[in-house]
PyMOL commands that place a pseudoatom at each C-alpha (Angstrom):
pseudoatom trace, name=CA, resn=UNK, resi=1, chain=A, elem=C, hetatm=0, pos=[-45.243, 43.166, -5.276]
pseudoatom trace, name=CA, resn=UNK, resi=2, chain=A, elem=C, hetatm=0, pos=[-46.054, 40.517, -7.669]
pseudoatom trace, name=CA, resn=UNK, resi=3, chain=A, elem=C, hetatm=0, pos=[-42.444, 39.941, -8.745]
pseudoatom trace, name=CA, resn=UNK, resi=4, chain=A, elem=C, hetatm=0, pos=[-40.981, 39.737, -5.377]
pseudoatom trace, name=CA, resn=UNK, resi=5, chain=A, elem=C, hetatm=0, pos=[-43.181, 37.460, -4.277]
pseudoatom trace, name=CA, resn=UNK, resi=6, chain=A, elem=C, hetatm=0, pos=[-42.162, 35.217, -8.017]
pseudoatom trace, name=CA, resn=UNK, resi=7, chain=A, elem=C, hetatm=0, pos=[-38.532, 36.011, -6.698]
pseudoatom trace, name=CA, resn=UNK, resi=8, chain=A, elem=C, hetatm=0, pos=[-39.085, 33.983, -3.472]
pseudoatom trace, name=CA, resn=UNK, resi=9, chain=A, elem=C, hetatm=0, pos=[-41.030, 31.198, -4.310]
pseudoatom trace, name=CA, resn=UNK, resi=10, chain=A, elem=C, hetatm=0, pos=[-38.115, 30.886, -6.761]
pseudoatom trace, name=CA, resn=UNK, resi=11, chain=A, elem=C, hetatm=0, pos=[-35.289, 31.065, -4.384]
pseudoatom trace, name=CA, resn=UNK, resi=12, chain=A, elem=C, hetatm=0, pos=[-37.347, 28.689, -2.404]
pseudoatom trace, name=CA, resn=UNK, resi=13, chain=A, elem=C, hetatm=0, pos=[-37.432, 25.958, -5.317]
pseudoatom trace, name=CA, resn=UNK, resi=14, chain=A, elem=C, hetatm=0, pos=[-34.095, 26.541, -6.144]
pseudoatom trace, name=CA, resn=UNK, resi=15, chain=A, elem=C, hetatm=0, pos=[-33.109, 25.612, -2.402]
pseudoatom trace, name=CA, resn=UNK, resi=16, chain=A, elem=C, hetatm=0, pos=[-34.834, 23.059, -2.490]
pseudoatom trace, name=CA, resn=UNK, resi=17, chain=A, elem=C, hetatm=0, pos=[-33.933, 21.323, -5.825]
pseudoatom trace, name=CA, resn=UNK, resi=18, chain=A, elem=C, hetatm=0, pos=[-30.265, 22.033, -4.984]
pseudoatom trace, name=CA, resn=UNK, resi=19, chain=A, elem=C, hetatm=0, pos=[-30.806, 20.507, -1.606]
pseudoatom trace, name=CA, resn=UNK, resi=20, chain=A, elem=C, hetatm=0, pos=[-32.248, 17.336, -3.282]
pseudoatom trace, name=CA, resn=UNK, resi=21, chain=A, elem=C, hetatm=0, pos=[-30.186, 17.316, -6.321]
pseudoatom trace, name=CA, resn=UNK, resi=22, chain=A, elem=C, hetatm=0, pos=[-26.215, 17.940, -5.063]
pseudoatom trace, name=CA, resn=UNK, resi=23, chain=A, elem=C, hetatm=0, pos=[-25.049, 14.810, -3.004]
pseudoatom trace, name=CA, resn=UNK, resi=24, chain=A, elem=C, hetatm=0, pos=[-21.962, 16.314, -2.628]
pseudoatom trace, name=CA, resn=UNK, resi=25, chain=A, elem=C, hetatm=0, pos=[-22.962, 19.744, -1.192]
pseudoatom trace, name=CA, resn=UNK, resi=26, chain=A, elem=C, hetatm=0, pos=[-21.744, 20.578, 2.314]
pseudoatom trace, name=CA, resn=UNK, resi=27, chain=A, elem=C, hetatm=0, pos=[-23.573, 18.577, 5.026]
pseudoatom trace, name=CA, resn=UNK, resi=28, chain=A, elem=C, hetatm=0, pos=[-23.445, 14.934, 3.529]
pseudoatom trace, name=CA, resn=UNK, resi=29, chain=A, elem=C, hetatm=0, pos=[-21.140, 13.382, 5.466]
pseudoatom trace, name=CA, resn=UNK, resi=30, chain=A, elem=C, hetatm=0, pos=[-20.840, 9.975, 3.483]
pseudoatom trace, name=CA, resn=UNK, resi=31, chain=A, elem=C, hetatm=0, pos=[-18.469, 11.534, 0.812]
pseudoatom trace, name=CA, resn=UNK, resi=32, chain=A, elem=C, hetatm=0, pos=[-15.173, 11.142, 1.792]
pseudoatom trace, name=CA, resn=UNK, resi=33, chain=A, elem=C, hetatm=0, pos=[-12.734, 13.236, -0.411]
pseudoatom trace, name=CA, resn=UNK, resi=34, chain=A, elem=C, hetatm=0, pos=[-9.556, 12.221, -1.727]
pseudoatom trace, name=CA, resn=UNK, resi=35, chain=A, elem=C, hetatm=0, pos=[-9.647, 8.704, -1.396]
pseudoatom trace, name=CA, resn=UNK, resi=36, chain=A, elem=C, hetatm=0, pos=[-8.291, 6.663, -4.249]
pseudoatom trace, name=CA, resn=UNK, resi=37, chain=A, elem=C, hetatm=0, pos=[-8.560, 3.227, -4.271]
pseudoatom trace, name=CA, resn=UNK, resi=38, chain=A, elem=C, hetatm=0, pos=[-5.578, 1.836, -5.555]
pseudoatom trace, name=CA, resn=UNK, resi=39, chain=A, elem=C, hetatm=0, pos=[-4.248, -0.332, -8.809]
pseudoatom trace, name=CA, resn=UNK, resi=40, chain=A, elem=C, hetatm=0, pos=[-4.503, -4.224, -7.321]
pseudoatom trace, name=CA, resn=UNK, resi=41, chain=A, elem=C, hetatm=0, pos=[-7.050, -4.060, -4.579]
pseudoatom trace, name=CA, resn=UNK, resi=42, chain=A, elem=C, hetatm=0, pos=[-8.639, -7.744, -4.110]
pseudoatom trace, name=CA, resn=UNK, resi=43, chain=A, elem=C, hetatm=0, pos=[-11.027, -8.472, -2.183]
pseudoatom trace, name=CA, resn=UNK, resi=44, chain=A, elem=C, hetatm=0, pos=[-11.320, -11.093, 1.099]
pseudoatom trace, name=CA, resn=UNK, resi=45, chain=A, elem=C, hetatm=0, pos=[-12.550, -13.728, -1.205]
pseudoatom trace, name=CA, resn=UNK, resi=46, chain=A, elem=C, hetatm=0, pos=[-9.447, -13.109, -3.893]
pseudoatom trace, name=CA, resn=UNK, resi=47, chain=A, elem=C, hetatm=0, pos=[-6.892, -13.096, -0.715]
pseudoatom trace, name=CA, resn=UNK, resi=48, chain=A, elem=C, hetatm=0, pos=[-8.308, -16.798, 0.404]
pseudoatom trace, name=CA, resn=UNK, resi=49, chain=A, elem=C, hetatm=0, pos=[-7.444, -17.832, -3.006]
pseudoatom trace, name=CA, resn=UNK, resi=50, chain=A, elem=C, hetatm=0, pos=[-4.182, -16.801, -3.126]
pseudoatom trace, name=CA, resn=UNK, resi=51, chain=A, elem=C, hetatm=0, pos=[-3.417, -18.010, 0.461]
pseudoatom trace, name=CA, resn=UNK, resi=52, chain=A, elem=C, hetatm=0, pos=[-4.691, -21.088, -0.341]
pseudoatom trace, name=CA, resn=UNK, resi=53, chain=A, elem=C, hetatm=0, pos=[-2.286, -21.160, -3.776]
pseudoatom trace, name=CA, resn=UNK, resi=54, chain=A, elem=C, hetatm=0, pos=[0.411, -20.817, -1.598]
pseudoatom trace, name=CA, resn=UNK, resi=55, chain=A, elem=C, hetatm=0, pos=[0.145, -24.090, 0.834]
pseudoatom trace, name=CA, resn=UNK, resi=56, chain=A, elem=C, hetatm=0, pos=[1.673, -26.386, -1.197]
pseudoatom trace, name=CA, resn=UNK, resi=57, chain=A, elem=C, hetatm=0, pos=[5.144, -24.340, -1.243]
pseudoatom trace, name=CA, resn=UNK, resi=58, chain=A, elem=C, hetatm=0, pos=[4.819, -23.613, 2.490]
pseudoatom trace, name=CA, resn=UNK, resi=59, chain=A, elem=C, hetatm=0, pos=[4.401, -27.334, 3.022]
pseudoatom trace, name=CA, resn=UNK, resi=60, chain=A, elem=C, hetatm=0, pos=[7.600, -27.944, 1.099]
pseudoatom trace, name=CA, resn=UNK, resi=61, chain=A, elem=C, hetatm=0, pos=[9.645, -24.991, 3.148]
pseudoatom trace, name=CA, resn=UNK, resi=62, chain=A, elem=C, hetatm=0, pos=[8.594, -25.937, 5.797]
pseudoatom trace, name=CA, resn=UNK, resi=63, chain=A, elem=C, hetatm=0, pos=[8.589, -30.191, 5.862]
pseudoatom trace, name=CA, resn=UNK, resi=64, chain=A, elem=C, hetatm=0, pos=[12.159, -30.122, 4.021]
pseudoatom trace, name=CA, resn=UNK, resi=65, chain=A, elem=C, hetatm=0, pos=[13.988, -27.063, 3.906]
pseudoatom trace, name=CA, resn=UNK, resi=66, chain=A, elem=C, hetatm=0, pos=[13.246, -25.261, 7.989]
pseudoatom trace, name=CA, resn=UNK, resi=67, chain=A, elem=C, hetatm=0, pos=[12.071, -29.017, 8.793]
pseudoatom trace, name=CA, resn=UNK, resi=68, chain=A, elem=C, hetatm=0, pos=[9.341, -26.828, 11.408]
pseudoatom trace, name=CA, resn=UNK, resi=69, chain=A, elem=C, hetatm=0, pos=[6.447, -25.117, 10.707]
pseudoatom trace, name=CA, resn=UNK, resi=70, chain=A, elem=C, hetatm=0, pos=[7.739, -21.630, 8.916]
pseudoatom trace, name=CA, resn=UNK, resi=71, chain=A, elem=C, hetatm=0, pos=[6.431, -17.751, 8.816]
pseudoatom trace, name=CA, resn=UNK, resi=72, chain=A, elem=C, hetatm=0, pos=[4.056, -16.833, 5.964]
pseudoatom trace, name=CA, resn=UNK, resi=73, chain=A, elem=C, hetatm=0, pos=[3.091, -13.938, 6.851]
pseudoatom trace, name=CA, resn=UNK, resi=74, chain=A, elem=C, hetatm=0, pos=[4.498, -10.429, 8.636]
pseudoatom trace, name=CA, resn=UNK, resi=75, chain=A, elem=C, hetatm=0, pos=[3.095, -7.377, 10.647]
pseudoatom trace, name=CA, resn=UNK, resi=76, chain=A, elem=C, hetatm=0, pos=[4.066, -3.560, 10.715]
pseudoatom trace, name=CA, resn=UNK, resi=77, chain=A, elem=C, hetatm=0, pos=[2.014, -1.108, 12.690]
pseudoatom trace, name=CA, resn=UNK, resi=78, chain=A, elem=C, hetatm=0, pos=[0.916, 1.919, 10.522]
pseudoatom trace, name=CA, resn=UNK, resi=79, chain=A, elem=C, hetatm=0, pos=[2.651, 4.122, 12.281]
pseudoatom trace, name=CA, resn=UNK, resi=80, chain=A, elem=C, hetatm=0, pos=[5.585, 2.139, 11.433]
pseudoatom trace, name=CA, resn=UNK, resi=81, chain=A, elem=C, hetatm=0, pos=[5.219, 2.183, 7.563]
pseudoatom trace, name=CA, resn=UNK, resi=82, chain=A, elem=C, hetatm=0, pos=[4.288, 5.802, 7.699]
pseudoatom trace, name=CA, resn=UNK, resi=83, chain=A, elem=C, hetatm=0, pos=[7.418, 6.466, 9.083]
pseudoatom trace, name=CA, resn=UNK, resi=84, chain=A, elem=C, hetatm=0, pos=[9.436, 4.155, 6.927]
pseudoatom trace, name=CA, resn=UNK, resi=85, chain=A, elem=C, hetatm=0, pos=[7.809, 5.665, 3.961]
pseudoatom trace, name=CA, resn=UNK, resi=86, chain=A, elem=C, hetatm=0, pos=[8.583, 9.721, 5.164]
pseudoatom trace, name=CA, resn=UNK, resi=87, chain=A, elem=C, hetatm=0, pos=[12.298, 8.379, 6.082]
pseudoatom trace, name=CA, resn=UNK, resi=88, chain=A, elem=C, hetatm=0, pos=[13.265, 6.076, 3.137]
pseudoatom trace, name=CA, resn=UNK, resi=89, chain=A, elem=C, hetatm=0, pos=[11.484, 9.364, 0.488]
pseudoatom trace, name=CA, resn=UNK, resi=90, chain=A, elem=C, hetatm=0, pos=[13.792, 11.502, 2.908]
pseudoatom trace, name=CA, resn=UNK, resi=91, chain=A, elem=C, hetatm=0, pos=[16.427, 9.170, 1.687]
pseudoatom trace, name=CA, resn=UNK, resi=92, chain=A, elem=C, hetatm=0, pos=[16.031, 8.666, -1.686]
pseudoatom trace, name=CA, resn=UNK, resi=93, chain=A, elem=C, hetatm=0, pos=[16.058, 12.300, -2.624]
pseudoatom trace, name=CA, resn=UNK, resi=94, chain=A, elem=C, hetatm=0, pos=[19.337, 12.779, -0.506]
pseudoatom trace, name=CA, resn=UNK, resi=95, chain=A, elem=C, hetatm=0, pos=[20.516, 10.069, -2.778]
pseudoatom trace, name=CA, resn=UNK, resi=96, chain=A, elem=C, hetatm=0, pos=[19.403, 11.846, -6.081]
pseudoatom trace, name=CA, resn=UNK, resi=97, chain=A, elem=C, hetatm=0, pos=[16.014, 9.401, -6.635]
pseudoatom trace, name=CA, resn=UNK, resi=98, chain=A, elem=C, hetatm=0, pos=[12.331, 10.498, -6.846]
pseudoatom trace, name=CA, resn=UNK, resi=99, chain=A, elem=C, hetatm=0, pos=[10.831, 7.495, -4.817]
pseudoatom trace, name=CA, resn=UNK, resi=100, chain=A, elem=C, hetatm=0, pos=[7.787, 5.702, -6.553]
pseudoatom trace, name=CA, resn=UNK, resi=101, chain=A, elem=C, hetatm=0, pos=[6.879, 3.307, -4.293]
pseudoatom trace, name=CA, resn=UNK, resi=102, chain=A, elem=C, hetatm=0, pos=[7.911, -0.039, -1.964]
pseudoatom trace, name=CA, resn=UNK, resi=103, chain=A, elem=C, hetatm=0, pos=[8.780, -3.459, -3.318]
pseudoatom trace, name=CA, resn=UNK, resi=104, chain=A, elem=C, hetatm=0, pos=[8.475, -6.329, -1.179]
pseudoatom trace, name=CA, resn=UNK, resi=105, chain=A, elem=C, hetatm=0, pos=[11.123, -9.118, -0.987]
pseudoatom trace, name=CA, resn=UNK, resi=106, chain=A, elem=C, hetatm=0, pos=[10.834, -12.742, 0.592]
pseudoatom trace, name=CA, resn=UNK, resi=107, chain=A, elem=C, hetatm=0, pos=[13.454, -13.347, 2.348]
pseudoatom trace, name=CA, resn=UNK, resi=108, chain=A, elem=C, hetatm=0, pos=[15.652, -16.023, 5.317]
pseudoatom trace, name=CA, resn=UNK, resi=109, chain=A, elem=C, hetatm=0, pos=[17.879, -15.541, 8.104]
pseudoatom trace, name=CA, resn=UNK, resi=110, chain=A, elem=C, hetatm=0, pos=[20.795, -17.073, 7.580]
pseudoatom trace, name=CA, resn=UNK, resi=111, chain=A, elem=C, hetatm=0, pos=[21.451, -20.651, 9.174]
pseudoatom trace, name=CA, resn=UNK, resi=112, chain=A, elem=C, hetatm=0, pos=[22.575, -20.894, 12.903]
pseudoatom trace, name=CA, resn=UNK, resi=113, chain=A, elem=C, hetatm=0, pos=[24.210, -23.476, 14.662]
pseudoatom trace, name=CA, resn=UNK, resi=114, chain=A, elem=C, hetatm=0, pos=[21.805, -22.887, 17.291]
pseudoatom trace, name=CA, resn=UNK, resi=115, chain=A, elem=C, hetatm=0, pos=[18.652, -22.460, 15.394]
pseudoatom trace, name=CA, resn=UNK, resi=116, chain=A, elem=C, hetatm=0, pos=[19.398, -24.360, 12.066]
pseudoatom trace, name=CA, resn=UNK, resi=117, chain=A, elem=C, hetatm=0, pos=[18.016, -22.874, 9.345]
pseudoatom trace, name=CA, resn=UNK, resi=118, chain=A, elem=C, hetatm=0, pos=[16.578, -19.572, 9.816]
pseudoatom trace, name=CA, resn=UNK, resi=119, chain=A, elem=C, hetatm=0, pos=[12.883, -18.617, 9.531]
pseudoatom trace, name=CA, resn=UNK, resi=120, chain=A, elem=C, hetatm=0, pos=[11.474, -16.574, 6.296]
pseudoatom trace, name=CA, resn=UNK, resi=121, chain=A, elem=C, hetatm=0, pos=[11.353, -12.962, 6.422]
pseudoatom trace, name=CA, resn=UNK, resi=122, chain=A, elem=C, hetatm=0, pos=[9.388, -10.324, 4.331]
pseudoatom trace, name=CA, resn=UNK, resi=123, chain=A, elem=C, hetatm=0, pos=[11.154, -6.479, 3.904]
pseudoatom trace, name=CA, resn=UNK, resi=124, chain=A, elem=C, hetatm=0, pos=[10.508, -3.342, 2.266]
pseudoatom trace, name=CA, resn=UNK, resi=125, chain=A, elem=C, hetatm=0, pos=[13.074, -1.548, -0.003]
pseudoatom trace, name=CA, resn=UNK, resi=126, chain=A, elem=C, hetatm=0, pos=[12.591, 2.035, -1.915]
pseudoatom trace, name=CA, resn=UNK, resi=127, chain=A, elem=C, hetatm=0, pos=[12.251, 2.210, -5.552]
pseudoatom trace, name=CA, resn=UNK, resi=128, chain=A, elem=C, hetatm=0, pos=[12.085, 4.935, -8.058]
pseudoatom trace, name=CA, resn=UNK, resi=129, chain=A, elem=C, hetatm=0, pos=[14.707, 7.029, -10.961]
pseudoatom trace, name=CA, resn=UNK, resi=130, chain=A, elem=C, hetatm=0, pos=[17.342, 9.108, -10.601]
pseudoatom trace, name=CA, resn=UNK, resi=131, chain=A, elem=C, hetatm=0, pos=[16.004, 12.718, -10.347]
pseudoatom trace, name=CA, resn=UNK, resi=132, chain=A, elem=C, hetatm=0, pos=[16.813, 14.636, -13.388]
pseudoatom trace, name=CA, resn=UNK, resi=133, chain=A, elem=C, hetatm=0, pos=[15.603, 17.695, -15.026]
pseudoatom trace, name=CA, resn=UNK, resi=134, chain=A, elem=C, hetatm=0, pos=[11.544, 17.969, -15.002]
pseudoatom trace, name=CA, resn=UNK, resi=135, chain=A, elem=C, hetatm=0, pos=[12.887, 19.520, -18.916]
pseudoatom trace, name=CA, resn=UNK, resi=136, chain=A, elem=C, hetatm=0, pos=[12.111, 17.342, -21.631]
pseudoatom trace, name=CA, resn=UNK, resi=137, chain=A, elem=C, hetatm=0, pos=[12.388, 17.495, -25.848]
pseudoatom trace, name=CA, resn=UNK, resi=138, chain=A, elem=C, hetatm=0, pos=[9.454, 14.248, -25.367]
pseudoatom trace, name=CA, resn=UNK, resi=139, chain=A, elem=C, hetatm=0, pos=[6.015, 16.046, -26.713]
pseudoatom trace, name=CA, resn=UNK, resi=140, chain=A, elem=C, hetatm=0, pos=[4.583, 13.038, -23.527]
pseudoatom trace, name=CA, resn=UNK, resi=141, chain=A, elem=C, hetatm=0, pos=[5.270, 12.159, -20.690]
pseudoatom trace, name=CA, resn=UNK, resi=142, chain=A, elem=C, hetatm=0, pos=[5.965, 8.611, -20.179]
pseudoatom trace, name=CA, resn=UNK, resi=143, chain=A, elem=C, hetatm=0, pos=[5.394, 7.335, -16.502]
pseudoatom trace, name=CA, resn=UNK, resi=144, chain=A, elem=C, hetatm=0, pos=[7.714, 4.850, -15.720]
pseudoatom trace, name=CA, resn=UNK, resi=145, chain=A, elem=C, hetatm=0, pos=[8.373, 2.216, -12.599]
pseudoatom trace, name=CA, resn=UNK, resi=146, chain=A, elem=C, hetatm=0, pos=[11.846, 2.896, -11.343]
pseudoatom trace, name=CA, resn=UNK, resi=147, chain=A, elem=C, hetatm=0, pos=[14.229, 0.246, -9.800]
pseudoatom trace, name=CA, resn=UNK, resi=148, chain=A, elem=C, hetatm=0, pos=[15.654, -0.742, -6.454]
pseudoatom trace, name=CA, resn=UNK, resi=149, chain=A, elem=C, hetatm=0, pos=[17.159, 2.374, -5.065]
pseudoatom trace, name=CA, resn=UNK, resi=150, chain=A, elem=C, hetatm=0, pos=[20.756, 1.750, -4.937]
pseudoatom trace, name=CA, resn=UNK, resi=151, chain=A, elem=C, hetatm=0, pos=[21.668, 2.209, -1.094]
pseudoatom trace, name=CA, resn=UNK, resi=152, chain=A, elem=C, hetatm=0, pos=[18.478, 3.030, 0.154]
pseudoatom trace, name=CA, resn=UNK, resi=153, chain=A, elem=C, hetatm=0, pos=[17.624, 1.342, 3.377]
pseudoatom trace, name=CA, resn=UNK, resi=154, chain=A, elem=C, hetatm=0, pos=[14.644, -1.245, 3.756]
pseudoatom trace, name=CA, resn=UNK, resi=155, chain=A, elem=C, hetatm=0, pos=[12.353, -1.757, 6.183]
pseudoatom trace, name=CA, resn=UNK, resi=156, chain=A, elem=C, hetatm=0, pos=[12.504, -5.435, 7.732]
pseudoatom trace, name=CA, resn=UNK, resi=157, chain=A, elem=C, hetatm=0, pos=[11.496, -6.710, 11.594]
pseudoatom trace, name=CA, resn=UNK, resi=158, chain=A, elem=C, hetatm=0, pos=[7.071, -6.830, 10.801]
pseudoatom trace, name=CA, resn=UNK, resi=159, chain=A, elem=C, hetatm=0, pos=[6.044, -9.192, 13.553]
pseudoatom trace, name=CA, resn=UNK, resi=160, chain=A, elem=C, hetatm=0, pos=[5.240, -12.713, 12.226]
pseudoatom trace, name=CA, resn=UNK, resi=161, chain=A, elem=C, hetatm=0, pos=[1.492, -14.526, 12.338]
pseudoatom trace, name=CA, resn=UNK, resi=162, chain=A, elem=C, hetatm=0, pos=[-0.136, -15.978, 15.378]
pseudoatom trace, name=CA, resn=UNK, resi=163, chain=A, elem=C, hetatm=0, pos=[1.274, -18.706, 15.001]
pseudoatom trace, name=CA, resn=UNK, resi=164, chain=A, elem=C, hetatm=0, pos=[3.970, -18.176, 12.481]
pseudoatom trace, name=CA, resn=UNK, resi=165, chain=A, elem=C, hetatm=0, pos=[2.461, -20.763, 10.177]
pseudoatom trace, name=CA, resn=UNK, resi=166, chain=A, elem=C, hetatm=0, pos=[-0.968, -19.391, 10.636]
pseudoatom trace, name=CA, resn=UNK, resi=167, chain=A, elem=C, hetatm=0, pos=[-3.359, -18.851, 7.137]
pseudoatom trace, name=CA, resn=UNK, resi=168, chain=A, elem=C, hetatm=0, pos=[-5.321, -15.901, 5.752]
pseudoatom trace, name=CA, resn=UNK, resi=169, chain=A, elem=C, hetatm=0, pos=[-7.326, -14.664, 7.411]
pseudoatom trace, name=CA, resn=UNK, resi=170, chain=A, elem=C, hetatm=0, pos=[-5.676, -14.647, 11.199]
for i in range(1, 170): cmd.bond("trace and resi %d" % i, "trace and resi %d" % (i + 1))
show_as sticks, trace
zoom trace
């Protein structure tokens, strides 16, 4: 009788020290698996610098090249990247590339007569390596950042800032 009596007390303890001891045990709902936070992350503060970095060229576009206030900025709903990113990996593989990622060009529309010079633009394209064989002789494996992916579509048309000239934050 002695013994099972030891026996629950301990099974007791050990409940409790596991309860107290393992944050992430079932029923803690503050750990949230499988999210990374990614290479380049900066915070609010960081964001304002950069922003600010950029007014002098924004001044010059837009007081002498668009002669009117220009975009800096561009919007894509999530559900639109999500999709862009499912169709252009879709894409890339039919092309014979293992997508690695987005890069993100500045761009213009081109000059109209009826508009004059056209307003600045940001767009996606695909980028990754020509899938070969997962083989290899190389005793490591050597990540590298692939290229533009010849003939892969981009994503263009985000919505511009409220107004168009607006600065971080909006």
């Amino acid at each position: 009788m002695k013994n099972v009596s030891l026996l629950i007390i301990g099974a007791i303890i050990g409940a409790l020290a596991t309860y107290y001891f393992c944050p992430n045990c079932a029923g803690h709902d503050d750990v949230v698996e499988g999210i990374v936070k990614p290479a380049g992350v900066i915070t609010p503060e960081e964001a304002k610098t950069l922003d600010i970095a950029f007014n002098t060229r924004h001044q010059l576009i837009s007081e002498q090249i668009v002669m009117r206030p220009d975009n800096r900025s561009a919007w894509w709903s999530l559900e639109d990247v999500r999709n862009y990113l499912k169709y252009a990996e879709n894409q890339s593989h039919e092309l014979g590339y293992r997508m690695d990622g987005v890069r993100l060009y500045l761009g213009a529309y081109p000059d109209t007569n009826e508009e004059g010079v056209g307003y600045t633009t940001m767009f996606f394209v695909p980028t990754g390596m020509q899938a070969l064989s997962e083989g290899s002789s190389m005793p490591f494996h050597f990540k590298r950042q692939g290229g533009d992916i010849p003939g892969g579509d981009g994503l263009n048309m985000g919505s511009s800032g409220h107004p168009p000239n607006s600065n971080y934050p909006q």
